[in-house]
N, C-alpha and C positions, 0 to 999 in steps of 0.2 A: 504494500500500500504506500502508494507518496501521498504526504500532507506537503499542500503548498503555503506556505506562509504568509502573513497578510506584505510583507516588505518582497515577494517572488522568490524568495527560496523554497529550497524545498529538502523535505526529511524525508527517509525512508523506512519503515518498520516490515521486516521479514516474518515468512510463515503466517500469515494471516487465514482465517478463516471465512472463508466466504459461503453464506446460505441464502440461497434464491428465496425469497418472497417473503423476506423481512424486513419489517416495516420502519425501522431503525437498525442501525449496528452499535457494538461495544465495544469498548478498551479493555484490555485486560490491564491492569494497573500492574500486577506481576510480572505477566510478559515482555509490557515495557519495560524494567527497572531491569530482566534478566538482558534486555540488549544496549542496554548502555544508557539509559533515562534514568530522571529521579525526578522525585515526586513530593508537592508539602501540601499539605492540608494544614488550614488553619484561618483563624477567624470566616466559619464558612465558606471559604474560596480553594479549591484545589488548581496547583500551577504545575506545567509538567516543564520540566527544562531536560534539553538534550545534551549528547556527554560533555558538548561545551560550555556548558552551563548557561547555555541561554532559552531564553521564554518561547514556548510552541505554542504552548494555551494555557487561559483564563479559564475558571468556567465554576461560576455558584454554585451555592447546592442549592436544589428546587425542594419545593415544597414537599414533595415523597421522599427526600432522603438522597436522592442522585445528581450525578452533576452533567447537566446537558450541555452540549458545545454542537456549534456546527462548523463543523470540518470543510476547507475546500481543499479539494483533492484535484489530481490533474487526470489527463483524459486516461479512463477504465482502462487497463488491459490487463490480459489474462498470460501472466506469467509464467505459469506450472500449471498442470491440473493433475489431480490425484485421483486414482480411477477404483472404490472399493470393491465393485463386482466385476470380475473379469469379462462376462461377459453382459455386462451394462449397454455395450455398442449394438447387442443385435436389434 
């Protein structure tokens, strides 16, 4: 997945999960932090900075307890695909 940055750059987080006909996606806050991100939570605002330590995203917590962001991302493409049934193609 590339996140594009509101200044044109751009991140890249690997192995991502993709599921057709979800009406949102997630972060895994773990996963990030296992590739070189870190993460503060504190006075309600979660920030995620990259290994350089600079700012990716902002993002409240909402009223249920989560923190929404909207992502701009750059044009879709499908990088790998993982195939579980072998024979899935016929």
């Amino acid at each position: 997945m590339v996140i594009r940055r509101s200044n044109g750059s751009s991140i890249i987080n690997k192995d991502v999960l993709y599921v057709p006909g979800m009406k949102c996606n997630l972060l895994s806050v773990g996963q990030l932090i296992e590739t070189g991100f870190s993460v503060t939570m504190k006075n309600e605002v979660l920030e995620l900075f990259d290994a350089s330590n600079k700012l990716v995203l902002r993002s409240p917590l909402s009223k249920n307890r989560t923190f929404k962001t909207l992502i701009s991302s750059t044009e879709v493409q499908c990088l790998q695909i993982m195939v579980e049934n072998k024979h899935s193609w016929l």
